[in-house]
C-alpha positions as CSV (number, residue, x, y, z in Angstrom):
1,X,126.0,26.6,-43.6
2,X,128.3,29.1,-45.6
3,X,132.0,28.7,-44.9
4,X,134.2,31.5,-44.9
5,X,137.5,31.5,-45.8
6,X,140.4,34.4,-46.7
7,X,142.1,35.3,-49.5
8,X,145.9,36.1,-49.7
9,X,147.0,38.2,-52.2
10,X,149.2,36.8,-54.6
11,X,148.7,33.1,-53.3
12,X,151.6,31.8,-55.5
13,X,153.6,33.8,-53.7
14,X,153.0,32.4,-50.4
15,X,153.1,29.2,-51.6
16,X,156.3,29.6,-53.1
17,X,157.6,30.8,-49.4
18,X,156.0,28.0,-48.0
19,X,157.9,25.8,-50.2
20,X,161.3,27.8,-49.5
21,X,160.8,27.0,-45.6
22,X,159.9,23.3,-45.9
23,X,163.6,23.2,-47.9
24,X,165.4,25.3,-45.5
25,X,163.8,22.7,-42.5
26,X,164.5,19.2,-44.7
27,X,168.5,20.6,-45.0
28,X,168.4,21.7,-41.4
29,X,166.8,18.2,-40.1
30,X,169.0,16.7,-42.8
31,X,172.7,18.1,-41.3
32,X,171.8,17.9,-37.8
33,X,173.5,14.5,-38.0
34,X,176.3,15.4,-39.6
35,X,176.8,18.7,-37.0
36,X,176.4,16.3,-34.1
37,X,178.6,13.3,-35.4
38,X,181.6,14.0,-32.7
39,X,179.0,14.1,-29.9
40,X,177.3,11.5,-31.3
41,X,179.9,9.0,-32.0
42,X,181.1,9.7,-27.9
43,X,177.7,9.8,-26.4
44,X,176.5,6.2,-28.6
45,X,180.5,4.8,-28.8
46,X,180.0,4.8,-33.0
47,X,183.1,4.2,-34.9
48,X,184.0,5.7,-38.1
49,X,182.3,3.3,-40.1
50,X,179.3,2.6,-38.1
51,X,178.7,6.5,-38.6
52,X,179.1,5.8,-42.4
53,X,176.5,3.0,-42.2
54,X,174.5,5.7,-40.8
55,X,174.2,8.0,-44.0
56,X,174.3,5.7,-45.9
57,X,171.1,4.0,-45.1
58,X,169.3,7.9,-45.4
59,X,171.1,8.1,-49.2
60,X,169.3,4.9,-50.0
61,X,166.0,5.6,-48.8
62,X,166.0,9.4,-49.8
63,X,167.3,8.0,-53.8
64,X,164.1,4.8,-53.6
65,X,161.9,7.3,-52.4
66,X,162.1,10.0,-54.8
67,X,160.2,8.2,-57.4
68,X,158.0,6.7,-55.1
69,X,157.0,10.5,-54.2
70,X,157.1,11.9,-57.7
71,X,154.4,8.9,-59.0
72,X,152.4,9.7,-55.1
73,X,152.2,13.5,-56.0
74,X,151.1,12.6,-59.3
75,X,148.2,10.7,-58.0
76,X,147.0,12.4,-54.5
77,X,148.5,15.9,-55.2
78,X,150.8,18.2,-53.4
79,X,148.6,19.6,-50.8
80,X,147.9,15.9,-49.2
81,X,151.4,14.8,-50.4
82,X,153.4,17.3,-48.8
83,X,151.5,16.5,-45.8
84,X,152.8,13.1,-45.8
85,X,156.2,13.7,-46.7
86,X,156.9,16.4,-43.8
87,X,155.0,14.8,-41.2
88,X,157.4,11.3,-41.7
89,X,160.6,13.3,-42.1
90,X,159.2,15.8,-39.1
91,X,158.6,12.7,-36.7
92,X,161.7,11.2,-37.7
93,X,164.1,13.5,-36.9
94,X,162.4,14.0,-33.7
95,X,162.7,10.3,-33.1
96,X,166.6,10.3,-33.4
97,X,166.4,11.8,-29.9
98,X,165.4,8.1,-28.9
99,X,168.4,6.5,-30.1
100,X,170.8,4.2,-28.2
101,X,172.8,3.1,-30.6
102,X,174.0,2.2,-34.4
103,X,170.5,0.4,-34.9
104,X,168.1,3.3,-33.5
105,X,170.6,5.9,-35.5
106,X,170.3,4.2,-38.7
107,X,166.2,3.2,-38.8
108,X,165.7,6.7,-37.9
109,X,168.1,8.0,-40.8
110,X,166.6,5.7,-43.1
111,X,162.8,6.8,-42.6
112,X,164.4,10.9,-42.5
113,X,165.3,9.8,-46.4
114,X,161.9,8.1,-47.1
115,X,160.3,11.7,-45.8
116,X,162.8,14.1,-47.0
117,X,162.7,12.7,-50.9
118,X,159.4,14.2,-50.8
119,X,160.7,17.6,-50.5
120,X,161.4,17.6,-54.5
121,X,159.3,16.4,-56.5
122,X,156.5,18.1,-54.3
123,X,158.6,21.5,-54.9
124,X,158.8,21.0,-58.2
125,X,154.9,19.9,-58.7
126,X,153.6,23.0,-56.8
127,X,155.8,25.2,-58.9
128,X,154.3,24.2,-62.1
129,X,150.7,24.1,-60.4
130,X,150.9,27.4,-58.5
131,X,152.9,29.7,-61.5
132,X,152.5,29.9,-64.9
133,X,155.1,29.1,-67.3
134,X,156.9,32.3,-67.3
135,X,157.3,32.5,-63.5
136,X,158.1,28.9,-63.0
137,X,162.3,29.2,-62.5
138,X,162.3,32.3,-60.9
139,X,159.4,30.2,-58.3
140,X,162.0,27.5,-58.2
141,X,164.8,29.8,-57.7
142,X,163.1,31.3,-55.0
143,X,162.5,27.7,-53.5
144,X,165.6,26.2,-54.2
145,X,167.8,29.1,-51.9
146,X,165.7,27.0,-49.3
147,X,169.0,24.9,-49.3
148,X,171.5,27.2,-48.9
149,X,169.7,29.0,-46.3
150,X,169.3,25.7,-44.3
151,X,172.7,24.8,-44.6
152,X,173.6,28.6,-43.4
153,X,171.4,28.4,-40.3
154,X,171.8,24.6,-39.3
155,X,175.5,24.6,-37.9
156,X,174.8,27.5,-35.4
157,X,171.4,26.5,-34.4
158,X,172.2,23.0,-33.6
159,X,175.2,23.6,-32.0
160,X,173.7,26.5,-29.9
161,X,170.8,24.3,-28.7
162,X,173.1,21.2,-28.6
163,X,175.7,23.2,-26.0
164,X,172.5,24.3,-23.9
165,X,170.4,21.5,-23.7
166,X,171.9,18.1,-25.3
167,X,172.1,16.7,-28.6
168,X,168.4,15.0,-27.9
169,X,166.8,18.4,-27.5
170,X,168.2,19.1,-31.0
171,X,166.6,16.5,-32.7
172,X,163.4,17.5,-31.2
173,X,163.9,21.1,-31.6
174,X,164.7,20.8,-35.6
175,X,162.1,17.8,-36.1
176,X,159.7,20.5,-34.0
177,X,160.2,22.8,-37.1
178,X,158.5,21.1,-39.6
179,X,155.1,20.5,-37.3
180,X,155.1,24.2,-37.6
181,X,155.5,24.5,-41.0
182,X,152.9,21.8,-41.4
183,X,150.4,24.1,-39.6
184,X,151.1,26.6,-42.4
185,X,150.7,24.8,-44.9
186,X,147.5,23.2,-43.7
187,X,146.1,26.7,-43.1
188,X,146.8,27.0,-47.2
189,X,144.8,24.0,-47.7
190,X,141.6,25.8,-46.4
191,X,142.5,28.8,-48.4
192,X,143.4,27.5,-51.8
């Protein structure tokens, strides 16, 4: 049985975009937090440290983890790896929605980090798989305005789907993104 797949013209290229949106979702799921931290600290009666505790447990996790990702690309590769990483940070950030409290908050944050260090190294992997030496910054450039962006379009999103429908359905909404994403990128596995 023959299967039939497409080509896309300059594949690099849409990789490389595909890499730029997975960065602009990890900063977008990374500051919804931060956005929501006056609603957050009301709604779950958090006080000013136990919304420090809070980041602090996704700074540790996302610093661990960025090694443990860089040696996991290295051995499974980036199509598989990015898999991983987005579907944990994905589910995660959907999961704060379920969160009553300081404990919920920080186990959540905490596995957001273990995803989101994946974001990286796998950038940085696909890069130098995808573009040949002379294209490799201006591949990385391209990917790394992924943060800017993200930080850009978080605040207003958030808040806009905060103000209508609760700081749950924001969690949801911005964890939501990177399923998406991850149905790109799997329609790129069948085509590379």
């Amino acid at each position: 049985m023959k299967k039939y797949t497409f080509e896309i013209s300059g594949i690099r290229w849409y990789i490389a975009f595909l890499l730029f949106l997975s960065t602009v979702i990890c900063y977008i799921d990374r500051l919804t937090v931060s956005i929501l931290a006056p609603v957050l600290k009301a709604d779950l009666n958090l006080s000013n440290f136990q919304y420090a505790g809070i980041s602090t447990w996704f700074l540790i996790s996302y610093s661990v983890f960025q090694t443990i990702f860089g040696h996991y690309y290295d051995r499974i590769g980036t199509k598989k790896g990015f898999t991983v990483a987005i579907s944990i940070w994905s589910f995660s950030a959907m999961m704060h929605a379920a969160a009553r409290g300081i404990a919920g908050l920080s186990v959540w944050r905490a596995f957001l980090g273990i995803g989101e260090a994946g974001n990286w190294p796998g950038n940085i992997k696909a890069i130098s798989e995808w573009f040949p030496a002379r294209e490799r910054a201006f591949g990385l450039s391209i990917v790394n305005c992924g943060a800017a962006l993200g930080s850009v379009v978080a605040p207003p999103l958030i808040i806009w789907i905060q103000l209508r429908w609760g700081w749950q359905a924001a969690f949801i909404a911005t964890g939501a993104l990177g399923f998406i994403w991850l149905l790109l990128w799997l329609r790129q596995v069948s085509v590379s």
